[in-house]
C-alpha positions as CSV (number, residue, x, y, z in Angstrom):
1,X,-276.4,112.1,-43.9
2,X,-272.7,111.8,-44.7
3,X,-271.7,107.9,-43.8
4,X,-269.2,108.2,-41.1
5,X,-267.2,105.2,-38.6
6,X,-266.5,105.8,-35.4
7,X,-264.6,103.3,-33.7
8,X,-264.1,103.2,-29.4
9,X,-261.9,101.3,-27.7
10,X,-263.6,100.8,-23.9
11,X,-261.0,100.0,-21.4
12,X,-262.2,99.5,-17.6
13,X,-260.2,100.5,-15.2
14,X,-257.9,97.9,-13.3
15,X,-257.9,97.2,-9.4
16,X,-258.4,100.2,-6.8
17,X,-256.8,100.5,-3.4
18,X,-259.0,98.3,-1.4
19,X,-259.3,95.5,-3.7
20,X,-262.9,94.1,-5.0
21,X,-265.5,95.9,-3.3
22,X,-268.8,97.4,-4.5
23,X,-267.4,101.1,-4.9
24,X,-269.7,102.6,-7.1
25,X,-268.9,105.9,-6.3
26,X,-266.4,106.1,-3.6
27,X,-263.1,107.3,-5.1
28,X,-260.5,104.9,-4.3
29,X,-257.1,105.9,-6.2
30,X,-255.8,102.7,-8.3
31,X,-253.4,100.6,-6.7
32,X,-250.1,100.1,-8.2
33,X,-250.9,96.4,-9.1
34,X,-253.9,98.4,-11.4
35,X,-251.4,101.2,-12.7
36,X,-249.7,97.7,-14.2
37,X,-252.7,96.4,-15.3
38,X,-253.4,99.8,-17.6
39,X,-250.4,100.3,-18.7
40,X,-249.8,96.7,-19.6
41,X,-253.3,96.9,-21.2
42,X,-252.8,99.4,-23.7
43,X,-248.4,99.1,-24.4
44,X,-247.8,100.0,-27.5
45,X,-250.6,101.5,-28.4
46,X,-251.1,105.1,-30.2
47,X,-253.9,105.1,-32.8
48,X,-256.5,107.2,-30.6
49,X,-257.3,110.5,-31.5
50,X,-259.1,111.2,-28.6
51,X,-259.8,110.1,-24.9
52,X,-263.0,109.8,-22.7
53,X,-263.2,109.1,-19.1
54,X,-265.4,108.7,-16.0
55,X,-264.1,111.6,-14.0
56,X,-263.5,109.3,-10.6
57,X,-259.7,108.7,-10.0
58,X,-259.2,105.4,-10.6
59,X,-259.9,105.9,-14.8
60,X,-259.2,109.6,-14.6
61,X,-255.6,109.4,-13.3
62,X,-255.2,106.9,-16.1
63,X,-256.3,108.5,-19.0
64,X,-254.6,111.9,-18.0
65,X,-251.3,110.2,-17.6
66,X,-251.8,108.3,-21.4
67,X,-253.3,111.5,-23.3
68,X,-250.0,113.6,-22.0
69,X,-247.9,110.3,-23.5
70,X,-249.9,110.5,-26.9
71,X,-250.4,114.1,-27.1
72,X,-254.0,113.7,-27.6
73,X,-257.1,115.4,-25.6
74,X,-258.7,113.7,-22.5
75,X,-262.2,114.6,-21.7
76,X,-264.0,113.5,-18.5
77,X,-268.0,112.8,-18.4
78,X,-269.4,112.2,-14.9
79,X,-272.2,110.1,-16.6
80,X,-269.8,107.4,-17.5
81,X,-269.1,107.2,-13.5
82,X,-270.4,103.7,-12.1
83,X,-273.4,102.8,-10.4
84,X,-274.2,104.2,-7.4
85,X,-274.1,101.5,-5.1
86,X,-276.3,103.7,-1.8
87,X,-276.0,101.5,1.4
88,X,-273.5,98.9,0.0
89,X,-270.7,101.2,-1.0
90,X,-267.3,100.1,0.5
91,X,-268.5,96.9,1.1
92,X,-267.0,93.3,-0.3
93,X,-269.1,90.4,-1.6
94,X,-268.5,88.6,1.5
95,X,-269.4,91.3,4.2
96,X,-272.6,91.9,2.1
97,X,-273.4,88.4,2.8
98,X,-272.7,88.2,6.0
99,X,-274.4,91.1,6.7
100,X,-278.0,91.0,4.8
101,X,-277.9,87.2,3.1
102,X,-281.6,87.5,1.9
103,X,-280.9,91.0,0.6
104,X,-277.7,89.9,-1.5
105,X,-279.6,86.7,-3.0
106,X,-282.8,88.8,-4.1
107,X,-280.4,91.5,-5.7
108,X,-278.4,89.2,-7.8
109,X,-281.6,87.2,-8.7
110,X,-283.3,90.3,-10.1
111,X,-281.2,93.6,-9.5
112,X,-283.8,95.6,-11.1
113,X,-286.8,95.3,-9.0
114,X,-284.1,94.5,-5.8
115,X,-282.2,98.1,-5.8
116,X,-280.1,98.3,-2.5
117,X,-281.0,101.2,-0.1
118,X,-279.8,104.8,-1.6
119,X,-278.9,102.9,-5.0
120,X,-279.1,104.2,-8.1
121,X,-282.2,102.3,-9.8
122,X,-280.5,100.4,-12.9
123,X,-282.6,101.7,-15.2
124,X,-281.7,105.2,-14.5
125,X,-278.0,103.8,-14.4
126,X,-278.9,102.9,-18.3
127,X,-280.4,106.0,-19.0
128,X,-277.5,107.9,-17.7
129,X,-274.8,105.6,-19.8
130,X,-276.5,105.2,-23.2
131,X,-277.5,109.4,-22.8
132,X,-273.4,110.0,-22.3
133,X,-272.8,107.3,-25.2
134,X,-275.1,109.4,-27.2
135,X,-273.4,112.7,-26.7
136,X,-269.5,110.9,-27.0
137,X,-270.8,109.5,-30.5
138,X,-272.4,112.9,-31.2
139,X,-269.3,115.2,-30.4
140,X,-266.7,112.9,-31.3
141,X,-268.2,111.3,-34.8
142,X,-265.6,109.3,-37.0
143,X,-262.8,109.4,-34.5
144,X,-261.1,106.9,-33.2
145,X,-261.5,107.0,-29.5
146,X,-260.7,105.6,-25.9
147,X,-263.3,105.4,-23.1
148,X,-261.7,105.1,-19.8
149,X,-265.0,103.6,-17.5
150,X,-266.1,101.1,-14.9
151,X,-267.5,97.3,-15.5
152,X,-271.3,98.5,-15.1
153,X,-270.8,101.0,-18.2
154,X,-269.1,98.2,-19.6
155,X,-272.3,96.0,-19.0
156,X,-274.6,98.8,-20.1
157,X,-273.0,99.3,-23.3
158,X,-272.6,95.6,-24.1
159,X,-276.0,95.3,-24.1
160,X,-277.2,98.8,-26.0
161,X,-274.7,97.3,-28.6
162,X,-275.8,93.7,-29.0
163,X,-279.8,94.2,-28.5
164,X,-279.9,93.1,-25.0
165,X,-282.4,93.6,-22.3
166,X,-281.3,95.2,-19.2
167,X,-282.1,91.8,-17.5
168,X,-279.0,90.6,-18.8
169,X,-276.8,93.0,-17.1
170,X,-274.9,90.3,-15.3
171,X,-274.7,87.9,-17.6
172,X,-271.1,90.4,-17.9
173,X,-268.3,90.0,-16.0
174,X,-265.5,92.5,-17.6
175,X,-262.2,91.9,-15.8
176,X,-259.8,94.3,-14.4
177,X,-258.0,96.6,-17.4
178,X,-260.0,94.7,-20.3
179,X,-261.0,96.0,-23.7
180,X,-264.0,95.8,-25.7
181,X,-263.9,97.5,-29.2
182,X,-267.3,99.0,-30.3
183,X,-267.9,100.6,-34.1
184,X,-270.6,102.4,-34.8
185,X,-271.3,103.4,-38.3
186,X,-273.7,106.4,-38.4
187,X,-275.7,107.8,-42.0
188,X,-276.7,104.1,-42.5
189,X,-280.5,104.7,-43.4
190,X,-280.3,107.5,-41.2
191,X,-279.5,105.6,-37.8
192,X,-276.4,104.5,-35.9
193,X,-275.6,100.8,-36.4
194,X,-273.6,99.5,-33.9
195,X,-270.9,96.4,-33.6
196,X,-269.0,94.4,-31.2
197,X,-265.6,93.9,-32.7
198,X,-263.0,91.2,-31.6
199,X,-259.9,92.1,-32.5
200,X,-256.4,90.4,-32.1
201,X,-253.1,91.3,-30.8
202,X,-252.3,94.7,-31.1
């Protein structure tokens, strides 16, 4: 197999109308403040060929408005949406807590075995994200790329890359508009190798 690099950019989308909630799949437009944050996030920067993105607005409008800017393709993939969130979509941290403490403490103590009511189950969450990571890698090999996502992706792929187990989804906690640079290096004795790269100013 012909060694090739593929490098991907992951950029999570900054803050929605509404502020921190858990959203999961409600589609809450960005805010202004997160129009900032993405555009602040990625000034001055044109190297990608190509540009991936969860198809809810709030990456979506985003990575439409920066693939007309740098004349490249935008492609959206509903599996790189977020988790689905079931009975706790809309709600904030505090009303969750307010509202079902004991069910809030179990979920953050072991979110796998704790899934809220109507929730996706996180390990179908992974399933979903490393099966569209998969395909990007597959379709888009030796590119240069940018994903446009959420912070569970962000988690998921973190941990796919570095070995994790899906216990230590929240050990995570990607901010608003941040970046994480993944290379993957494919032909090496027949398998994808995968790296977290920190990089500097742009």
């Amino acid at each position: 197999m012909e060694h090739q690099t593929t490098i991907i950019d992951i950029l999570r989308h900054g803050e929605p109308v509404g502020g921190s909630r858990y959203r999961g799949h409600i589609d809450d437009p960005l805010s202004e403040k997160g129009w900032q944050q993405m555009r602040a996030a990625v000034a001055g920067r044109d190297e990608w060929q190509h540009i991936v993105s969860s198809d809810l607005s709030r990456c979506a409008a985003f990575a439409r408005e920066l693939g007309e800017r740098l004349s490249v393709g935008v492609e959206l993939e509903p599996g790189f949406r977020e988790l689905a969130f079931g009975s706790w979509e809309g709600m904030s941290a505090a009303e969750l807590l307010a509202a079902d403490p004991e069910g809030t403490a179990a979920f953050w103590r072991d979110p796998i075995s704790n899934t809220p009511a109507g929730a996706e189950p996180l390990r179908s969450f992974q399933q979903r994200i490393t099966g569209a990571w998969q395909t990007l890698l597959e379709r888009h090999a030796g590119k240069r790329l940018l994903l446009v996502g959420h912070a569970g992706m962000m988690r998921i792929l973190l941990l796919h890359t570095l070995g994790l187990s899906l216990e230590s989804f929240y050990r995570f906690d990607p901010c608003n508009a941040s970046i994480v640079r993944i290379r993957v290096d494919s032909g090496r004795h027949g398998e994808a190798y995968h790296q977290l790269v920190f990089t500097g100013p742009q």
